[in-house]
C-alpha positions in Angstrom: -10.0 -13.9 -10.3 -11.2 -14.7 -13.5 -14.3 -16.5 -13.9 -15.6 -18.0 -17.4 -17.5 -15.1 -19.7 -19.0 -16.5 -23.2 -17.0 -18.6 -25.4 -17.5 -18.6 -28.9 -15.1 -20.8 -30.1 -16.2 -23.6 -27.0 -19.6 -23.1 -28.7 -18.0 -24.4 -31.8 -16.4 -27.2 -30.1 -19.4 -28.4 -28.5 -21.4 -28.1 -32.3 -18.5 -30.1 -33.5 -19.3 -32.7 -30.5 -22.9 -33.1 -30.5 -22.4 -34.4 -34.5 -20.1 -37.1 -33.5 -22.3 -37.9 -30.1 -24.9 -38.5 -32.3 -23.3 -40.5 -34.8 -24.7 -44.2 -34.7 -21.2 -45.3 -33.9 -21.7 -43.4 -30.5 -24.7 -44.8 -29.2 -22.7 -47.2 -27.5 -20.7 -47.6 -24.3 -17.2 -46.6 -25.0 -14.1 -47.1 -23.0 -12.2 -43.9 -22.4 -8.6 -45.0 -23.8 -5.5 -43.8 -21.9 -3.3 -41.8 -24.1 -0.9 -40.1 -21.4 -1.2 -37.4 -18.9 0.5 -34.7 -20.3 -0.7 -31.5 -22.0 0.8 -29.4 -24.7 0.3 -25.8 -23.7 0.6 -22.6 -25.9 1.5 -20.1 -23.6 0.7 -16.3 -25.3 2.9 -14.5 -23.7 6.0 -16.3 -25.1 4.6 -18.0 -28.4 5.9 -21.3 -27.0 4.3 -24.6 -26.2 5.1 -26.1 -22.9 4.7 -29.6 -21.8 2.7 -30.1 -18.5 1.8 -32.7 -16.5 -1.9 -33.2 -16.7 -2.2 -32.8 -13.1 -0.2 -29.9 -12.8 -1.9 -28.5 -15.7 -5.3 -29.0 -14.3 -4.0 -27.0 -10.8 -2.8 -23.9 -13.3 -6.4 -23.7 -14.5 -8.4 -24.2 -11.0 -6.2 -21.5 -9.8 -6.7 -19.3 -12.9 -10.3 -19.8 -12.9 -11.9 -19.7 -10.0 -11.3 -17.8 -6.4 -9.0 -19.9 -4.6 -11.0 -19.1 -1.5 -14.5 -20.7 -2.4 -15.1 -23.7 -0.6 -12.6 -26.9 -1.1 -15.8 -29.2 -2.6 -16.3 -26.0 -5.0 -12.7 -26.1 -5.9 -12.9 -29.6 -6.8 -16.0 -29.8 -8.6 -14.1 -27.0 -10.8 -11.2 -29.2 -11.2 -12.9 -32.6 -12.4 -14.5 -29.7 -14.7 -11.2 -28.8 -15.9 -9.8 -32.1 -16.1 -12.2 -33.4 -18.6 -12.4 -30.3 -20.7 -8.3 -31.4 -20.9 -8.8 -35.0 -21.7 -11.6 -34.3 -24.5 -8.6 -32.1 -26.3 -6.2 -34.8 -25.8 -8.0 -37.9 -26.4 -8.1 -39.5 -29.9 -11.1 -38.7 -31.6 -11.7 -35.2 -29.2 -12.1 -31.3 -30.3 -8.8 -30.4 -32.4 -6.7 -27.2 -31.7 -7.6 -25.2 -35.0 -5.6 -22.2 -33.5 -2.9 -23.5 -32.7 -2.6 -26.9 -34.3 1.1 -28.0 -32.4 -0.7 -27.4 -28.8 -3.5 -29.4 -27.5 -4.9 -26.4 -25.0 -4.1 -22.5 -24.8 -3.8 -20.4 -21.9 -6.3 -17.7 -23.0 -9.6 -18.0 -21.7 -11.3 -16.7 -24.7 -10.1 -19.8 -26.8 -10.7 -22.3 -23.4 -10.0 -22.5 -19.7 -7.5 -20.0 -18.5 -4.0 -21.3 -17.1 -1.6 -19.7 -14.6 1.9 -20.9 -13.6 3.5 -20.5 -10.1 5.4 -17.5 -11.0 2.2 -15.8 -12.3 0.3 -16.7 -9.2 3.1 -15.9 -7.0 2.6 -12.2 -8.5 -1.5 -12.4 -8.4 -1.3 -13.6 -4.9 1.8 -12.1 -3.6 4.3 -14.2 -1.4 1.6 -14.7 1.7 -1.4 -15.2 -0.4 0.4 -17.8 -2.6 1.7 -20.2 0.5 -2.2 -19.7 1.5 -4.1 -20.4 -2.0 -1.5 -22.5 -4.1 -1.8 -25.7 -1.3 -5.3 -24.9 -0.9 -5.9 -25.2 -4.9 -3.3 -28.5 -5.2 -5.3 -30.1 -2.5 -8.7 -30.1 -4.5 -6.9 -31.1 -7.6 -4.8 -34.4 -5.5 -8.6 -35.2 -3.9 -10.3 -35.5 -7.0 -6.8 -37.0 -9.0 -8.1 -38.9 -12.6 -11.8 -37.8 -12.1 -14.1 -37.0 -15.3 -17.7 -36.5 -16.3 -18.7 -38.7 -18.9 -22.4 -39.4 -20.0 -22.7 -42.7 -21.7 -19.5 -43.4 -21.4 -18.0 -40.8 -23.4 -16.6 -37.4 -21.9 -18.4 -34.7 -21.9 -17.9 -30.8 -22.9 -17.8 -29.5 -19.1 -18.5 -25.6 -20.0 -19.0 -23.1 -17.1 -19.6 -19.7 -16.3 -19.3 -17.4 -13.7 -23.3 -16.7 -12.3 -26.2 -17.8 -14.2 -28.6 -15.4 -12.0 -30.6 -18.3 -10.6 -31.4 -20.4 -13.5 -28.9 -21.9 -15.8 -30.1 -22.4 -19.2 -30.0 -25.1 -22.0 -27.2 -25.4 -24.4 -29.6 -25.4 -27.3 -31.1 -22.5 -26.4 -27.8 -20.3 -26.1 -25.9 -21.8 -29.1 -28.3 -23.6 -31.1 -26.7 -27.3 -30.5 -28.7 -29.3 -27.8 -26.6 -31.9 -25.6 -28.5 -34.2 -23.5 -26.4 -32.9 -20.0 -26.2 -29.1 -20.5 -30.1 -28.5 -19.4 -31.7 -25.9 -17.6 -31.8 -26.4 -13.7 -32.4 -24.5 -11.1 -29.4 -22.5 -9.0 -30.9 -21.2 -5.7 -27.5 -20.3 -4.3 -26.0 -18.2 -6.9 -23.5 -16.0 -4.0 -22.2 -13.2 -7.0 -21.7 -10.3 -5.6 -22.8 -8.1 -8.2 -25.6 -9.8 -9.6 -26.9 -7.2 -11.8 -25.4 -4.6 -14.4 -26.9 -1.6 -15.7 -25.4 0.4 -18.9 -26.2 3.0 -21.1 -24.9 3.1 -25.3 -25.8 5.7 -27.4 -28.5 4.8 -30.3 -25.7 5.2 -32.5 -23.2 3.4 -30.7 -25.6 0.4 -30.7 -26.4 0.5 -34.7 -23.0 0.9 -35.5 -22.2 -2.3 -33.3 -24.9 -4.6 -34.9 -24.8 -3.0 -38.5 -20.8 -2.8 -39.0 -20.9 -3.2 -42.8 -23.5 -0.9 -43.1 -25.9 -3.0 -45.1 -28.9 -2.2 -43.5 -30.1 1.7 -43.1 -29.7 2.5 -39.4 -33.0 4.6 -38.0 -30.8 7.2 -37.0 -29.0 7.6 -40.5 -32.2 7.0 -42.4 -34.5 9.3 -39.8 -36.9 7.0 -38.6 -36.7 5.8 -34.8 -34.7 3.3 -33.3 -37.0 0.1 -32.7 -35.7 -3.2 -30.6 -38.5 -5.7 -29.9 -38.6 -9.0 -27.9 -39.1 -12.1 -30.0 -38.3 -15.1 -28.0 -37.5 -15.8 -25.4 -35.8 -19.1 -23.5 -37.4 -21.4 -21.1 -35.5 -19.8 -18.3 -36.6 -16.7 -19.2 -33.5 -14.8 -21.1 -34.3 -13.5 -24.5 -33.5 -15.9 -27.6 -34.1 -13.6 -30.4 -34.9 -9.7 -30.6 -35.6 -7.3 -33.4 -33.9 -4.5 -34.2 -34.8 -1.9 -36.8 -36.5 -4.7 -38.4 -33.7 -7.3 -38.3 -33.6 -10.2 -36.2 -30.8 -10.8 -33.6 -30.0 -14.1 -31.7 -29.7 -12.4 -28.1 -26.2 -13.9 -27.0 -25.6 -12.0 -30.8 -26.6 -8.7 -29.2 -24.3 -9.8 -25.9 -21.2 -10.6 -27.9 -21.6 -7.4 -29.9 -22.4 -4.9 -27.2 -20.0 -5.9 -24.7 -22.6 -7.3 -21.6 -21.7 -9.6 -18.8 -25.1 -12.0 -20.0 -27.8 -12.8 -22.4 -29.7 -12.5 -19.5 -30.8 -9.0 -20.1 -33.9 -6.1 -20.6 -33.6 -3.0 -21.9 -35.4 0.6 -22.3 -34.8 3.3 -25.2 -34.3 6.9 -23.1 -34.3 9.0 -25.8 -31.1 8.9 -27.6 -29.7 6.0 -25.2 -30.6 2.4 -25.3 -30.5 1.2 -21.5 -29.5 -2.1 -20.6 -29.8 -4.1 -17.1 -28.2 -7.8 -16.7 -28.4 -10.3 -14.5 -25.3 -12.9 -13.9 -22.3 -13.2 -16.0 -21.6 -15.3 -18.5 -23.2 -17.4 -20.9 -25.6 -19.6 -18.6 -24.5 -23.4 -19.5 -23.6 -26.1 -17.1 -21.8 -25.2 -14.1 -22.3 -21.6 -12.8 -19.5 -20.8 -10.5 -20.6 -18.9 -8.0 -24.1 -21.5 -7.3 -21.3 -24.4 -6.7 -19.4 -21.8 -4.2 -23.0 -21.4 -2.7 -24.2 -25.3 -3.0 -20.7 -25.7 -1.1 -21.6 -23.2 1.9 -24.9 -25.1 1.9 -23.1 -28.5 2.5 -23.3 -29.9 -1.0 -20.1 -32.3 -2.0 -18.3 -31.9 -5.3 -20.0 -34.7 -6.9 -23.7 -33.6 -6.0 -22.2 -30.1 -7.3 -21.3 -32.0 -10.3 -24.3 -33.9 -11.1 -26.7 -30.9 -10.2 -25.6 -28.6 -13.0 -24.9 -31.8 -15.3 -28.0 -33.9 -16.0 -27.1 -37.6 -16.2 -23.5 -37.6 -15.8 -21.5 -40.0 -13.9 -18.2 -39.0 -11.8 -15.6 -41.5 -12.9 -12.0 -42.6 -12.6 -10.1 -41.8 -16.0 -8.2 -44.9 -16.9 -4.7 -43.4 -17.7 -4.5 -42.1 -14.3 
């Protein structure tokens, strides 16, 4: 299954939120406006938009997203995440689809939240597996039918990732815009499996990858030795900012660039190699996958998932539902 890896462009939707949060007129409780229940959905693979129910919509993602065989309260803290990450694209007033400006939502993770229809989870799951999952799935989406997150009122950006490696870590810190509900909390039952990554680049490999343009002399080209120095680092402990052949790099920078599961990550030159080893996958913000399958196990409900990984949120019925 595919579980939520970096997003760059959700980075830019939430920068293009926090402005408007902040905005006097936003200060205010607002109610959240019905405006229908149907999403516009620009499927890839044909270059079409399709018209889904939001419902039906929000199953496609759950199922896309996250292992249909974590625990149901798991499963449905995932889909009142999904649900509001819909709504916020659909609402008056919410993020625009810059990419594809006749859609309200895309089906490729990279841009969003993954999507998979019956016929493509028919073929992931194979005829057995999909009369297990697929009911399994619907029923977490029809137990939590209409729920958001909002925090003041508003909705909020619900971002997620697959394993934060114990500790999930502040919006600010990764991208640089600081939202009230995307704080660092602890994550004692983070289940991934493989919890940490080693991998080995070439120097060269490396320079090439943060100096593309070739602006900056690389130490290999110029003769002098490869340097990469610790800055900064976050409260949770990940590096914020490293150093490398005398340029700074924002660590998720470094992440993006190189290919590695997480920011969360040390590293050691061995000779002409630069050694990496990473802990969790993803970016780090908001809800970390596999600690809601583990709060789950545990006997945590969807909405004590919900309000552990968001800070100040409320669980709430969405008024055109």
């Amino acid at each position: 299954m595919r579980l939520r890896c970096g997003l760059f462009l959700l980075a830019v939707a939430v920068a293009a939120f926090v402005c408007r949060f902040y905005a006097p007129s936003w200060r205010h409780q607002v109610e959240i406006r019905p405006v229908g229940e149907q999403i516009r959905l620009y499927r890839h693979a044909t270059g079409r938009v399709e018209i889904l129910p939001l419902e039906e919509y929000v199953v496609g993602v759950v199922a896309a997203e996250m292992p249909a065989t974590f625990p149901l309260e798991a499963l449905k803290a995932q889909a009142v995440a999904a649900r509001t990450y819909a709504l916020r694209r659909i609402l008056g007033g919410g993020v625009a689809n810059r990419l594809h400006p006749e859609a309200d939502l895309c089906d490729d993770p990279q841009h969003g939240q993954a999507y998979l229809d019956r016929e493509e989870l028919k073929r992931r799951w194979g005829p057995l597996g999909y009369y297990r999952y697929y009911y399994r799935v619907r029923r977490a989406v029809e137990e939590t039918e209409g729920l958001v997150l909002t925090y003041q009122g508003q909705l909020i950006e619900p971002v997620y990732h697959a394993s934060c490696g114990g500790r999930t870590e502040s919006a600010g810190e990764i991208w640089q815009v600081d939202l009230p509900y995307l704080r660092s909390v602890p994550c004692p039952y983070d289940t991934y499996p493989e919890p940490v990554e080693k991998r080995s680049f070439r120097i060269t490999a490396v320079e090439r990858a943060l100096f593309p343009t070739g602006g900056v002399m690389p130490a290999a080209g110029g003769g002098k030795p490869f340097t990469m120095e610790l800055v900064r680092v976050t409260p949770s402990g990940r590096p914020k900012e490293v150093v490398v052949n005398g340029v700074a790099f924002r660590a998720t920078e470094v992440r993006e660039r190189l290919g590695l599961k997480s920011s969360r990550f040390t590293w050691r030159i061995e000779g002409d190699r630069l050694c990496f080893t990473t802990i969790g996958y993803g970016h780090g913000v908001g809800l970390c996958q596999y600690g809601a399958k583990g709060m789950a196990a545990h006997g945590y409900n969807f909405r004590q998932i919900l309000t552990h990984y968001y800070s100040g949120v409320k669980v709430t019925k969405y008024l055109g539902v």
